[in-house]
C-alpha positions as CSV (number, residue, x, y, z in Angstrom):
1,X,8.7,24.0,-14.4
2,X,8.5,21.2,-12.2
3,X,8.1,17.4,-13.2
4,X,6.0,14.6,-12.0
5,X,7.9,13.3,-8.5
6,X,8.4,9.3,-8.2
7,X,5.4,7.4,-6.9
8,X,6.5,4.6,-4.5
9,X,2.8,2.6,-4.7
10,X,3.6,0.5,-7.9
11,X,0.9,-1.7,-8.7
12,X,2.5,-4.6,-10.8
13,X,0.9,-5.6,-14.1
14,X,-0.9,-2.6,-14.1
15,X,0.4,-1.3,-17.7
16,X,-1.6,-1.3,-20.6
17,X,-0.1,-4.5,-21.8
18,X,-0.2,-6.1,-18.8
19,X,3.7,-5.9,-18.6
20,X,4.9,-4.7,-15.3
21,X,5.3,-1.1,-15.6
22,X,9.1,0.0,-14.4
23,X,8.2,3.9,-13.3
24,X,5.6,5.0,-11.4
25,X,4.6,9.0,-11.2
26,X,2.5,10.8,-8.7
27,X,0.4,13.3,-9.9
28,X,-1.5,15.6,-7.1
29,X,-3.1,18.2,-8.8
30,X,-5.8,18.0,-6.4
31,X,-3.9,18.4,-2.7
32,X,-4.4,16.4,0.2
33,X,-8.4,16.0,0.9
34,X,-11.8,14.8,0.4
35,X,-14.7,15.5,1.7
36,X,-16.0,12.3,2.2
37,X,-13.3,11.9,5.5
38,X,-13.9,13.0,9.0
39,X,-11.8,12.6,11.7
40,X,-9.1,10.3,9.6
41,X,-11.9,8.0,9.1
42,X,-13.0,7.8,5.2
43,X,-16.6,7.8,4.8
44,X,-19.3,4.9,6.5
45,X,-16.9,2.1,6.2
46,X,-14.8,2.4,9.3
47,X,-11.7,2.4,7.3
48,X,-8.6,4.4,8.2
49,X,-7.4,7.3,5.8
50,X,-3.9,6.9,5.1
51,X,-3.8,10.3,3.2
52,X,-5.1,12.5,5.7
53,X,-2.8,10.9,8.7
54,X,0.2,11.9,5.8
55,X,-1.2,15.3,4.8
56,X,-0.4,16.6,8.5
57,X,3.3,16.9,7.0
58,X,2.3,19.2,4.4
59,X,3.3,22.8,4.1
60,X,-0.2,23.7,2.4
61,X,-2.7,24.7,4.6
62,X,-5.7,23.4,2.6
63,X,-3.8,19.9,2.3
64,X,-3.1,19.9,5.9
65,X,-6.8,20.5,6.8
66,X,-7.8,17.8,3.9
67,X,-10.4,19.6,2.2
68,X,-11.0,19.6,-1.3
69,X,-9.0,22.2,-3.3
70,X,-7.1,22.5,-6.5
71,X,-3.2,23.0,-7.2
72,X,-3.4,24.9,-10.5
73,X,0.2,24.9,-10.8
74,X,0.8,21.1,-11.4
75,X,-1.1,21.0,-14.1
76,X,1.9,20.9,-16.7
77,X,3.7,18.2,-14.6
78,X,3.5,16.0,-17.1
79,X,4.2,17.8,-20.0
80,X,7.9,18.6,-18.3
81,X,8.2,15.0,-17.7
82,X,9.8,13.2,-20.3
83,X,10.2,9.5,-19.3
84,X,6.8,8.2,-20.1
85,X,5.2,6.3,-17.1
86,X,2.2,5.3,-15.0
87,X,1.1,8.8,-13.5
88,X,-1.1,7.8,-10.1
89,X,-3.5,10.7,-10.7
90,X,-5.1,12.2,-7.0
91,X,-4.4,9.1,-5.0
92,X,-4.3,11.1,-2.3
93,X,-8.0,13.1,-2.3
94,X,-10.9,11.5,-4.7
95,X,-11.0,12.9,-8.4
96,X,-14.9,11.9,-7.9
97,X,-14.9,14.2,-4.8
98,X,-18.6,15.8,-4.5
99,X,-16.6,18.8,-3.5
100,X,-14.7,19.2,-6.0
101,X,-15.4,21.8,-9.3
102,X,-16.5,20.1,-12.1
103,X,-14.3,22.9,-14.2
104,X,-11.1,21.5,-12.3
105,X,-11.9,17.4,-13.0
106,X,-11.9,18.8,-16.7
107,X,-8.5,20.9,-16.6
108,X,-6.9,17.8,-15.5
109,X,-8.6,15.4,-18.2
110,X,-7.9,18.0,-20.4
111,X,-4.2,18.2,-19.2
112,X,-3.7,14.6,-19.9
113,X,-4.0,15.2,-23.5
114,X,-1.0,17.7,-23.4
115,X,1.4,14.3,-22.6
116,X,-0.4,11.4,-23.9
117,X,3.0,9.9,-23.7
118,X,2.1,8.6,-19.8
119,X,-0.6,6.5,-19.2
120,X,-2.9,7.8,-16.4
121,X,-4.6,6.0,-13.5
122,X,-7.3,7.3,-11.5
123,X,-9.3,5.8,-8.7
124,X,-12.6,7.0,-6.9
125,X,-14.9,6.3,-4.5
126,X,-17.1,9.0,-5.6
127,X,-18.2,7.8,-9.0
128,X,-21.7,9.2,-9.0
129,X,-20.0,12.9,-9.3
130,X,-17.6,11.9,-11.9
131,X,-20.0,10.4,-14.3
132,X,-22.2,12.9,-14.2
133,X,-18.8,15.4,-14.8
134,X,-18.1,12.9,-18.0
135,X,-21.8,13.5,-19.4
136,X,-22.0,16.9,-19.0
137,X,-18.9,17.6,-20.3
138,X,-19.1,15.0,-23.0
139,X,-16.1,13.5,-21.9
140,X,-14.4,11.0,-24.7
141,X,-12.3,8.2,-23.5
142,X,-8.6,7.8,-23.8
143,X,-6.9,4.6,-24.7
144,X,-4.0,6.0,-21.4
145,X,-6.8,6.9,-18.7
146,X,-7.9,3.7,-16.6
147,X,-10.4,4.7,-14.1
148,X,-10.7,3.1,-10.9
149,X,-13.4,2.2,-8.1
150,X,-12.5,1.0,-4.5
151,X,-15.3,-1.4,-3.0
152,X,-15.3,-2.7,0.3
153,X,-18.1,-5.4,0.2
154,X,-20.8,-6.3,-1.2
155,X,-23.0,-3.2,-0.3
156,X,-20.5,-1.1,-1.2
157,X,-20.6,-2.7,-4.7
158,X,-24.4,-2.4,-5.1
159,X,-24.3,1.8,-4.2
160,X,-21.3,2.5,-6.5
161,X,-21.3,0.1,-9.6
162,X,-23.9,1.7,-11.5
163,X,-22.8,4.9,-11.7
164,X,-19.3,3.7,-12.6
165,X,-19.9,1.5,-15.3
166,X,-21.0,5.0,-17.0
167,X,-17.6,6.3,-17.0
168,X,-16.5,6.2,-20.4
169,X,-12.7,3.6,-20.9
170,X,-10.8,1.4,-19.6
171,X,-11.9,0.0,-15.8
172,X,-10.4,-1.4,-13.2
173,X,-11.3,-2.1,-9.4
174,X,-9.8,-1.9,-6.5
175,X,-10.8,-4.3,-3.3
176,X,-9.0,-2.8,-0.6
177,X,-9.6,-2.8,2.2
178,X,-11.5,-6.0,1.4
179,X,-14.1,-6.2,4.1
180,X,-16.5,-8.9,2.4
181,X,-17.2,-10.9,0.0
182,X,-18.6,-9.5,-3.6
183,X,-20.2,-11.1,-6.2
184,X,-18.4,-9.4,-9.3
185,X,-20.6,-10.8,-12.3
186,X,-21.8,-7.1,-13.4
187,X,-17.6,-6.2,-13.1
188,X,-16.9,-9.0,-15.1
189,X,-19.8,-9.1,-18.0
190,X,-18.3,-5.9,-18.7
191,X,-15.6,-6.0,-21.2
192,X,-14.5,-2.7,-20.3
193,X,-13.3,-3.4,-16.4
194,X,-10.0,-5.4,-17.2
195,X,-8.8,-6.4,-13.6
196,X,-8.7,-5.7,-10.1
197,X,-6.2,-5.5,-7.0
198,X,-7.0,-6.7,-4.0
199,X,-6.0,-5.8,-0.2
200,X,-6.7,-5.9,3.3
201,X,-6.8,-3.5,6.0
202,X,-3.4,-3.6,7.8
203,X,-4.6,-2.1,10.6
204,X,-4.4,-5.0,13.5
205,X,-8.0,-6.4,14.5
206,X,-9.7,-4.6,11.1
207,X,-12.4,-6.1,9.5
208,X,-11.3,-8.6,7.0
209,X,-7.9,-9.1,8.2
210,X,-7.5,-12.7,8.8
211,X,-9.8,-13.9,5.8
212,X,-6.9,-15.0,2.9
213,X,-9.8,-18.5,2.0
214,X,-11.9,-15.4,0.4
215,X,-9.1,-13.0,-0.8
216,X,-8.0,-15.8,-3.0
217,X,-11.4,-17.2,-3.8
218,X,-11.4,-13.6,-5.1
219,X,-8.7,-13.3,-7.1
220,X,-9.4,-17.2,-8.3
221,X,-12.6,-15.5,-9.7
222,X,-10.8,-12.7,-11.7
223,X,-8.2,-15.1,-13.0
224,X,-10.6,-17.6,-14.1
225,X,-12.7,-15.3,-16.1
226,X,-9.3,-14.0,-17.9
227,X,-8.9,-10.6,-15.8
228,X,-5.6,-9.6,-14.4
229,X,-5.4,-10.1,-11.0
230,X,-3.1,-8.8,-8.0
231,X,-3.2,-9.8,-4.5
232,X,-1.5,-6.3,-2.9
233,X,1.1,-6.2,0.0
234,X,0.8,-9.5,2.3
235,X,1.4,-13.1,2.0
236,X,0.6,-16.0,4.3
237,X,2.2,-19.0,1.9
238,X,3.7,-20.6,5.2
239,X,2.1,-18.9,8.0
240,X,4.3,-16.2,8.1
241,X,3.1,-11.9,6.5
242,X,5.3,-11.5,3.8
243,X,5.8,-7.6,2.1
244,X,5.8,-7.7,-1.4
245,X,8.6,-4.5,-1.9
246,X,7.5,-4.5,-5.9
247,X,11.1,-4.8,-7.2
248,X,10.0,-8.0,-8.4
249,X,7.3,-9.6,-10.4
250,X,8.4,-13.2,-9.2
251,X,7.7,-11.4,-5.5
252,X,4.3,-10.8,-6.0
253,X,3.1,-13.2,-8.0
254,X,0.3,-11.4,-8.9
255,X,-0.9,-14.4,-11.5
256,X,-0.6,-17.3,-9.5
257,X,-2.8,-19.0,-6.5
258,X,-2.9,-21.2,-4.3
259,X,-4.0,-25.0,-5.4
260,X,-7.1,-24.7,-3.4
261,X,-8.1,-21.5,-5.3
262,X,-7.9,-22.9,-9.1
263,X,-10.2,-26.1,-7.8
């Protein structure tokens, strides 16, 4: 049987305990696809898909086409994997997909329960499908799932954020590509959602790219109400884009700011 292959996108802090988390697992039970991208472009937000420009490598047809399917046979990944980990659970298509079976969402849930000795993260951006998955088939929280939302702005927020905060666990958001600004006080009264990462688009000229004032206004607003915080991929401390490689805590700093940002 196989076992869970490396995952290169560490996010640091992200552990349970908030300790940076040494192994990272990707678990792809799911393919390559989502239906909510056409064209390479993911939904109504003008933002790139990374997955379906990688899925063209693939040697399944259904990932290579990026629509939703299921891999049936990764399943007990997991379970063969001994090393406990953070398992990155569908980053490449949406476990919230509209597409997607509801019976399959469950055999993966369910499969997390086999090896409760990783801790699982999932992230959406599809929530309205997956809580209504969760209350029709009574799903119970886990103390090792951590479910997660990607927001864009403030609109974005608004359309999604109620149907997540009825997922039942652990929360956390994810701000990237951060396109504008968000007031987070409904994220924040909720003592479930315990942090966020934030991010923005790469891509030269996107939306959002120059803006750091607001990406650490951001983050200063997480810190300050006692949520981890991470500020993902790029610094500008002296003018110059700096990768953080993730080797490192001290390279990230994912719990400091800038002076400006603690005023």
């Amino acid at each position: 049987m196989s076992r869970l292959p490396d995952s290169h996108i560490g996010y640091i802090g992200l552990g349970a305990d908030g300790r940076p988390i040494e192994r990272y697992y990707g678990w792809n039970p799911f393919g390559f696809g989502c239906s909510n991208c056409h064209d390479g472009i993911c939904g109504t937000r003008g933002v790139k898909c990374w997955a379906s420009q990688l899925a063209k490598r693939m040697k399944c047809p259904q990932c290579r086409a990026f629509v939703p399917h299921f891999h049936a046979e990764r399943l007990e990944q997991p379970l063969h994997t001994k090393a406990p980990g953070i398992a990155l659970v569908g980053f490449q298509s949406d476990i919230g997909d509209e597409g997607r079976a509801m019976e399959d969402v469950f055999r993966v849930l369910e499969a997390t329960g086999r090896a409760d000795h990783h801790t699982y993260v999932f992230l959406t951006q599809q929530p309205e499908h997956l809580a209504w998955v969760c209350k029709e088939w009574t799903v119970t929280a886990m103390p090792n799932w951590w479910w997660g939302l990607t927001v864009h702005d403030q609109e974005d927020f608004d359309a999604k954020w109620p149907a997540f905060r009825r997922i039942p666990g652990h929360k956390w958001v994810s701000h990237e590509p951060a396109q504008g600004p968000v007031d987070w006080a409904p994220a924040l009264a909720d003592e479930s959602v315990t942090g966020i990462i934030i991010g923005h688009d790469r891509n030269r000229g996107a939306k959002g790219t120059e803006d750091w004032d607001r990406l650490y206004e951001c983050q200063g607003v997480w810190i300050r109400a006692g949520r981890m915080s991470y500020l993902k991929q790029q610094w500008a401390w002296d003018g110059r884009f700096v990768k953080a490689d993730g080797t490192d805590p001290a390279d990230c700093l994912p719990w400091s700011l800038p002076p400006e940002a603690t005023r």
